[in-house]
C-alpha positions as CSV (number, residue, x, y, z in Angstrom):
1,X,15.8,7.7,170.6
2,X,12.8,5.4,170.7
3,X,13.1,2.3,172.4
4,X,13.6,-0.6,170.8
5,X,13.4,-4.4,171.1
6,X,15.2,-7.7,169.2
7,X,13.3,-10.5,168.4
8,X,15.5,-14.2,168.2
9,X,14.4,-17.1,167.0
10,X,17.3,-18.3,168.9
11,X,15.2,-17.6,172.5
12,X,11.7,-18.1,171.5
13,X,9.7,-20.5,173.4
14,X,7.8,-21.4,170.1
15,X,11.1,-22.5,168.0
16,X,10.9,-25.8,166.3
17,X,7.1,-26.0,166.4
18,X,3.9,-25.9,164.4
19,X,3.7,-22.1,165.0
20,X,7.5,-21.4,163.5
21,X,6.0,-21.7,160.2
22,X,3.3,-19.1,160.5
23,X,5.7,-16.7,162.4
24,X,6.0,-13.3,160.8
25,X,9.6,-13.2,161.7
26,X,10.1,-16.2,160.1
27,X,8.3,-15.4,157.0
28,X,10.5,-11.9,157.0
29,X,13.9,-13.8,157.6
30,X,13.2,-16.0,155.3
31,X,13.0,-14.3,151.9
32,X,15.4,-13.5,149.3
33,X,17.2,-10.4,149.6
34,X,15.6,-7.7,147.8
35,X,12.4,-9.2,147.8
36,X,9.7,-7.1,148.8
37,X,7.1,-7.6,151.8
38,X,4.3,-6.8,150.2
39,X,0.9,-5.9,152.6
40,X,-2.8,-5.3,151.1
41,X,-5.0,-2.1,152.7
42,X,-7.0,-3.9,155.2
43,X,-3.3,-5.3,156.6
44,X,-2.2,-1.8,156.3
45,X,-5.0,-0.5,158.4
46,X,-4.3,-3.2,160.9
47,X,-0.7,-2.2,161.4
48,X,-1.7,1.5,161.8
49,X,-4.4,0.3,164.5
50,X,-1.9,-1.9,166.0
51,X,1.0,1.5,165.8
52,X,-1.9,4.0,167.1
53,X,-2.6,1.6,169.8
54,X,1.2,1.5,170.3
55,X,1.6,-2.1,170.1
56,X,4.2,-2.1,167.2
57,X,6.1,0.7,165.3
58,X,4.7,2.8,162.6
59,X,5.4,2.0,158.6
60,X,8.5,4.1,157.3
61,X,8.3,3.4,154.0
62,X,7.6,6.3,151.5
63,X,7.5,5.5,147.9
64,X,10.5,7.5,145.8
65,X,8.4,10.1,143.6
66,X,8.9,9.5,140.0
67,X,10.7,12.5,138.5
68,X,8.4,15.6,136.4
């Protein structure tokens, strides 16, 4: 099993500040259910960077195959 971390808004150092707004977890926590996070190519070749580097986990997504 891979190890794994939780992120809490509850013990960040940066809660309640300017930088809360622009926090990804924020922005992620946030939404409506069901909505989707929606990330363009370059962002997508910065996460895999970032996930080849090791610094965060890779995408799992896969896109359901229409049918035929």
């Amino acid at each position: 099993m891979a190890p794994s971390f939780t992120i809490s808004c509850d013990d960040c150092t940066m809660r309640a500040t300017d930088a809360c707004a622009d926090c990804v977890v924020t922005f992620l926590c946030g939404r409506e259910p069901d909505d989707a996070v929606t990330i363009d190519l370059a962002e997508q070749r910065a996460v895999r960077l970032l996930a080849d580097a090791g610094l965060v986990p890779r995408l799992r997504h896969q896109a359901v195959q229409p049918a035929g």
